[in-house]
C-alpha positions in Angstrom: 102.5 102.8 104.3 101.4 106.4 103.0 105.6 106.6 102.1 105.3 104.5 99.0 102.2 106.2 97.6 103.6 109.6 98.6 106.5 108.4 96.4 104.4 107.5 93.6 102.0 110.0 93.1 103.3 112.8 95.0 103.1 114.5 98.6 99.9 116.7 97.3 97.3 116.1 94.5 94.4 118.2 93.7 90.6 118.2 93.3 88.8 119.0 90.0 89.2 122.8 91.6 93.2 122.4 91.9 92.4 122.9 95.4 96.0 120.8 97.1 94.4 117.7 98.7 97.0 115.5 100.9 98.6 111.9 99.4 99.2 110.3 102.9 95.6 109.4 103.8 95.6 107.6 100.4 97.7 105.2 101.4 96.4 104.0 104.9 95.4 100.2 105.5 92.1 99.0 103.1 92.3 101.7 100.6 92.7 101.0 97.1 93.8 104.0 94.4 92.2 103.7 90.9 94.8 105.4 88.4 92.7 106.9 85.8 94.9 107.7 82.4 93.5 109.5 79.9 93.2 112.7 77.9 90.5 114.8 76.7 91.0 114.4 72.9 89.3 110.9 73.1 86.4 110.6 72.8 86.5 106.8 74.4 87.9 108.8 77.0 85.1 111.2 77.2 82.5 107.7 77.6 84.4 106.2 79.9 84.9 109.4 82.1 81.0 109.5 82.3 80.7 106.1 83.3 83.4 106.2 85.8 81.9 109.3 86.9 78.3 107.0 87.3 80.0 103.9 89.5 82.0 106.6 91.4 79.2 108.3 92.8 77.2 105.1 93.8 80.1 103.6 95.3 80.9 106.7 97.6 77.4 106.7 98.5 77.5 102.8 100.0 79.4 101.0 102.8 83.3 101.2 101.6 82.9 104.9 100.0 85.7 106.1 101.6 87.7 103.0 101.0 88.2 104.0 97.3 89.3 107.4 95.5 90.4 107.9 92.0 93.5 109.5 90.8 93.7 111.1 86.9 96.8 110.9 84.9 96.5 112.9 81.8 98.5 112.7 78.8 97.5 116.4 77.5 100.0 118.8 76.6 98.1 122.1 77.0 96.7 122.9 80.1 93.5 125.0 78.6 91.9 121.2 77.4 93.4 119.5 80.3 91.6 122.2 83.1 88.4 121.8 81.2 88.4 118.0 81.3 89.5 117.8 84.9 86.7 120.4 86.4 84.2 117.3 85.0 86.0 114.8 87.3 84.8 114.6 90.9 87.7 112.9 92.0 91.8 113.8 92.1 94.1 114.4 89.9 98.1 114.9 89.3 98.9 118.2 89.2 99.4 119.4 85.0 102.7 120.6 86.1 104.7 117.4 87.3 105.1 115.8 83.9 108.1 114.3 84.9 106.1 112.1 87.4 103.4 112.0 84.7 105.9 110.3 82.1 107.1 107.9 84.9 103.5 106.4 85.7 102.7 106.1 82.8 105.9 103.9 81.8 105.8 102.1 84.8 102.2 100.9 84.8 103.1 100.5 80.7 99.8 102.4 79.6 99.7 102.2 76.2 96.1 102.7 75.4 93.3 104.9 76.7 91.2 105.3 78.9 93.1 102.5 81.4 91.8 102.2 84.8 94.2 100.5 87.3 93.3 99.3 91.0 96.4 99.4 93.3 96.4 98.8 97.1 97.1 102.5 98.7 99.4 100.8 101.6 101.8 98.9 99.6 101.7 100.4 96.0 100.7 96.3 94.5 98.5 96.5 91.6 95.1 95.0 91.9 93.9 94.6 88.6 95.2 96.2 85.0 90.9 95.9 84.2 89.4 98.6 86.0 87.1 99.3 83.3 85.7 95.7 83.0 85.2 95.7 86.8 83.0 99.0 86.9 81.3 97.3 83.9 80.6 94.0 85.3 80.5 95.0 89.0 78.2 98.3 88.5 77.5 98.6 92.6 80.8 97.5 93.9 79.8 94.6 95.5 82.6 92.4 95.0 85.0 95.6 96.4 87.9 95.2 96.8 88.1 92.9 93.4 91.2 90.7 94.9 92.3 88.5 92.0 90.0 84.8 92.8 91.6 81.2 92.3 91.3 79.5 89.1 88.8 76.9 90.8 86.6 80.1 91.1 86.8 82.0 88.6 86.7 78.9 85.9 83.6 77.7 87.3 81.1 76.4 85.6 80.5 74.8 82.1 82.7 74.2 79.3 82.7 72.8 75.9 84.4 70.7 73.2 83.9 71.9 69.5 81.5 68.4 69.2 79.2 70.1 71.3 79.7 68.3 74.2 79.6 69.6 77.9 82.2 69.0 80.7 82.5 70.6 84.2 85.4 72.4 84.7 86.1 69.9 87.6 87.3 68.0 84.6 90.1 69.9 84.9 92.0 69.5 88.2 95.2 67.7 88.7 96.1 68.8 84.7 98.4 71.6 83.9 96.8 74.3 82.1 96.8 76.9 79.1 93.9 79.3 79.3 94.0 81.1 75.6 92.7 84.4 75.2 92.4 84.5 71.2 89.7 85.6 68.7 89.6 84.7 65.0 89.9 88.5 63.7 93.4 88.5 65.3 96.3 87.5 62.6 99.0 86.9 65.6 96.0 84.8 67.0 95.8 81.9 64.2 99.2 81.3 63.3 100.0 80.4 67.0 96.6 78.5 67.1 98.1 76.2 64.1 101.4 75.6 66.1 99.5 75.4 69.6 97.2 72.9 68.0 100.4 70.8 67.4 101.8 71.7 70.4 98.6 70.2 72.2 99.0 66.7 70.2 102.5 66.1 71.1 102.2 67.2 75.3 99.0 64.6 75.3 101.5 62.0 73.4 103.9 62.2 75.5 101.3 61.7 78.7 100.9 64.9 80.4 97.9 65.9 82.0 97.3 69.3 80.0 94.2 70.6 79.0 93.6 73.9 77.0 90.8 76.6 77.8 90.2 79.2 74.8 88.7 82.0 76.6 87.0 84.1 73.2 87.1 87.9 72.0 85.6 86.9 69.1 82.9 89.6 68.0 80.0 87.5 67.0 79.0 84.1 68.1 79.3 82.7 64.7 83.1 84.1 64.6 83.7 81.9 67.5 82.4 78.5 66.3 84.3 79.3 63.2 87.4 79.7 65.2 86.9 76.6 67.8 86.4 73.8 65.1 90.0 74.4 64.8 90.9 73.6 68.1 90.8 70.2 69.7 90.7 71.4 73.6 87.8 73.3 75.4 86.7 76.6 75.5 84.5 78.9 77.8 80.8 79.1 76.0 80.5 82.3 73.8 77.6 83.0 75.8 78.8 83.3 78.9 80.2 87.0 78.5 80.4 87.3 82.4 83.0 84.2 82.8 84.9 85.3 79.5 85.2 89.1 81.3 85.9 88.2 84.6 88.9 85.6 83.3 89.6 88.6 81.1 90.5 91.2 84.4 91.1 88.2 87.0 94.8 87.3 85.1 94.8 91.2 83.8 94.8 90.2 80.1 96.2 93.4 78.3 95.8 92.0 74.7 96.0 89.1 72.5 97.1 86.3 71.7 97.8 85.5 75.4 98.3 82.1 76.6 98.7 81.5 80.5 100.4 78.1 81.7 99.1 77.6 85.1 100.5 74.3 87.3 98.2 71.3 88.9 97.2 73.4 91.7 95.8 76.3 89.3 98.9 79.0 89.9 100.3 80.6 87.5 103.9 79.2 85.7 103.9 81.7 82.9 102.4 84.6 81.7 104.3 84.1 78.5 103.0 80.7 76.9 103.4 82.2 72.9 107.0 82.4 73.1 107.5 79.9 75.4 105.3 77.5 73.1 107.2 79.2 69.4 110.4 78.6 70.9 109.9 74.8 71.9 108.5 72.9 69.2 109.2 69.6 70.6 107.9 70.5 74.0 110.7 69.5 75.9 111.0 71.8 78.4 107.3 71.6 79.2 105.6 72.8 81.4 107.9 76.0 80.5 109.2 77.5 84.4 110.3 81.0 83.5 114.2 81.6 82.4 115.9 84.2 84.2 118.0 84.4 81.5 116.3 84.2 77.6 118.1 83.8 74.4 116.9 86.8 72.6 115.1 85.3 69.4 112.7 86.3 66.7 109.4 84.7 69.0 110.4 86.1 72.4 111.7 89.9 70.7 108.1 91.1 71.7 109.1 91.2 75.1 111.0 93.8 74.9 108.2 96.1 74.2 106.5 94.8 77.8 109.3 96.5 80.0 112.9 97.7 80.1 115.1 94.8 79.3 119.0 93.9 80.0 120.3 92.5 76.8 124.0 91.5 76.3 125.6 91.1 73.0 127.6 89.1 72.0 129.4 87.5 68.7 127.7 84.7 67.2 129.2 81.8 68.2 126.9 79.2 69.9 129.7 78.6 72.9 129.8 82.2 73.5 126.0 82.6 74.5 126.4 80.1 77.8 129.1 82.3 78.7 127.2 85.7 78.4 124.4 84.1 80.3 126.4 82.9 83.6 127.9 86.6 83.6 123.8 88.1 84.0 122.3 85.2 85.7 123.4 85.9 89.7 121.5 89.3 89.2 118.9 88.4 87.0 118.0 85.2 89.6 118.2 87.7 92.3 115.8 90.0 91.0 113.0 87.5 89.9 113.5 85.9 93.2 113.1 88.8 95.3 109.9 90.1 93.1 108.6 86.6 92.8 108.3 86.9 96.5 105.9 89.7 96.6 103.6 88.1 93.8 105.4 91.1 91.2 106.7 90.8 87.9 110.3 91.6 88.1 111.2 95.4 86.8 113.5 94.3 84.0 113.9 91.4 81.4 117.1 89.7 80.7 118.7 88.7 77.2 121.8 87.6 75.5 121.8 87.9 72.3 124.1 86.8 69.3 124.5 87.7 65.8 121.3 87.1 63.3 119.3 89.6 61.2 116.9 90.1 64.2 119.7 91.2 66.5 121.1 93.0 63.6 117.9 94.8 63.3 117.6 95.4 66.9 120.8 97.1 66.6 120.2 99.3 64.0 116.8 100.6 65.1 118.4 101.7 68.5 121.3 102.8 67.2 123.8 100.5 69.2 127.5 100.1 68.4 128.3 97.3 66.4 131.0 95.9 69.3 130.6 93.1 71.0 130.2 92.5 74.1 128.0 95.2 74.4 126.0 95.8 77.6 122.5 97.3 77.0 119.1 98.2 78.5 116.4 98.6 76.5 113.6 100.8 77.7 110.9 100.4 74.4 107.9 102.2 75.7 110.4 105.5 76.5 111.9 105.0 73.3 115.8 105.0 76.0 118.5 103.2 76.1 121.4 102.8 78.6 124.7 101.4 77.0 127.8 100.3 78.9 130.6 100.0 76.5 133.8 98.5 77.7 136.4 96.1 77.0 135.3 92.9 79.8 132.0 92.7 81.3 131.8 90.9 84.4 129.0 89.9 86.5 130.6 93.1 89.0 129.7 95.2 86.2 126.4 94.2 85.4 125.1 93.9 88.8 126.5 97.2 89.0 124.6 98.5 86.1 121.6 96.6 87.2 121.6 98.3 90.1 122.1 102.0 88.7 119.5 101.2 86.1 116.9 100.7 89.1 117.9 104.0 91.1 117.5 105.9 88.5 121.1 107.2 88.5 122.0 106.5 84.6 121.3 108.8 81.7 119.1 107.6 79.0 120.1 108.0 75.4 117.1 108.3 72.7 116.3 105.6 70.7 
């Protein structure tokens, strides 16, 4: 429906001549939207442009050109660099003057780095892939348009190896649950969970699971990557094959690293958050590791919060309060993940209780909460907001209620 990409991008865009250019016929059946952010003071930015600019021009020239357009969201201040950049672009962009909308995309699409190229379906508004820039890499003509995420069967195919040097078909694989790691040895975060995962791995095969890890490289030299892999004790995707190790890379949207997916027996994803899920179960008892409406807020899963805006309800320290605090969020927090889960989405908020510790007390004072408790929160990191709803008795009235404000957009954010 042209509606929902009306209401994302706008009623009218323009060309690289701000000439107005209608948003409905953007959104009709088969189309997808590539959402371009970037800025001209980059000079990756400036490459990528160029190359976009390349794999544009073919692809409108073959059999789906008119199935595909490009949208620029810039992140410049002034409009004399931002008028120059555009008048390179041969596709649309948002108008300089809606800033507002500006801010919003790039929060709700959580761009943090540049350039980002994002594939969404111009009927519905669902995103495609977060990879954009691998797929014009790896798929230069556009012959695998329209880059529809591909089974694990698929895009696992092939080859893999154990650090012994010996070769197993990925075949080996069905019927076992699965971790597919994206990790490289220059990453810090990377090998301390590799020494707990390794661990992790033992106990889950002791206990008699079918599990089997894939370490999916971003090493930066082939030699790195032996280096790292005599560590591990599960498979990996050979260095060499750079075109399996991409595609893996924008098939599950990988946005950085570490990242460890859990997918079930039938290759589907369980989890897209296997660190925290394997840091905060050392004994791997709740295995394969279904996602929580409801988290404990700890020192392992805090990271979370930087992903999207969170609900987090503090409360004093007690261990018997914390079952409590989560039964007051859990009818709308179950509500939301169900009704997102539904349309493949991740939900548009997190949800935490959290107690007393120095984590929570940190928390606190870098947004610059109240000390009371309960205290009802939301926690929007990448806008640097918060929404606070102070009062005596929270009840699972009042949070749906705040929930449900939060989503409309009807409550005022205070800085962070």
């Amino acid at each position: 429906m042209s509606e929902l990409l009306c209401e994302l991008l706008g009623e009218r865009l323009m060309d690289r001549d701000q000439a107005e250019v209608e948003c409905s016929p953007l959104g009709t059946d088969g189309r997808l939207v590539a959402l371009y952010f970037g800025c001209s003071w980059s000079a990756s930015c400036k490459e990528f442009t160029a190359a976009l600019a390349d794999f544009y021009s073919r692809f409108k020239q073959g059999e789906n050109g008119d199935k595909l357009e490009v949208v620029f969201i810039s992140s410049e201040e002034e409009y004399k660099p931002w008028q120059e950049f555009v008048g390179q672009m041969p596709w649309l962009v948002l108008p300089f003057q809606d800033m507002a909308r500006k801010i919003k995309l790039w929060s709700k699409y959580k761009v943090t780095n540049v350039p980002s190229l994002i594939f969404i379906e111009g009927s519905t508004g669902r995103t495609i892939s977060r990879n954009g820039h691998l797929i014009i890499r790896d798929d230069p003509l556009g012959s695998e348009f329209p880059w529809g995420s591909k089974s694990f069967g698929e895009v696992m195919a092939g080859s893999l190896i154990k650090n012994n040097g010996q070769v197993v078909d990925s075949t080996a694989l069905d019927g076992s649950y699965i971790g597919v790691y994206f990790s490289a040895h220059w990453c810090p975060p990377c090998r301390s969970l590799t020494r707990v995962l390794v661990e992790t791995y033992r106990k889950i095969k002791e206990m008699g699971h079918k599990f089997e890890i894939v370490f999916v490289s971003a090493d930066r030299s082939e030699d790195s990557f032996k280096q790292y892999f005599n560590e591990m004790p599960w498979l990996a995707v050979p260095y060499t094959d750079e075109a399996r190790r991409s595609r893996l890379n924008w098939n599950y949207g990988i946005q950085g690293i570490p990242t460890l997916l859990i997918l079930d027996q039938e290759g589907k994803i369980i989890t897209r958050q296997g660190r925290p899920a394997v840091l905060n179960d050392i004994d791997c008892k709740e295995f394969p590791w279904h996602p929580k409406p409801v988290l404990e807020l700890t020192e392992s899963n805090a990271l979370q919060l930087n992903e999207r805006p969170s609900l987090v309800l503090f409360v004093d320290s007690e261990e018997e309060e914390l079952e409590p605090a989560k039964q007051l969020i859990q009818p709308i927090a179950e509500k939301i993940f169900s009704e997102h889960k539904a349309k493949d989405e991740d939900p548009p908020l997190l949800f935490f209780v959290a107690g007393e510790d120095d984590m929570t007390e940190s928390l606190r004072d870098f947004t610059n909460l109240p000390e009371s408790a309960p205290l009802l929160t939301i926690l929007d990191m990448s806008q640097r907001a918060k929404y606070v709803k102070d009062v005596e008795e929270i009840t699972p009235v009042i949070v749906e209620e705040f929930v449900k404000a939060f989503l409309k957009e009807k409550l005022k954010p205070e800085p962070i």
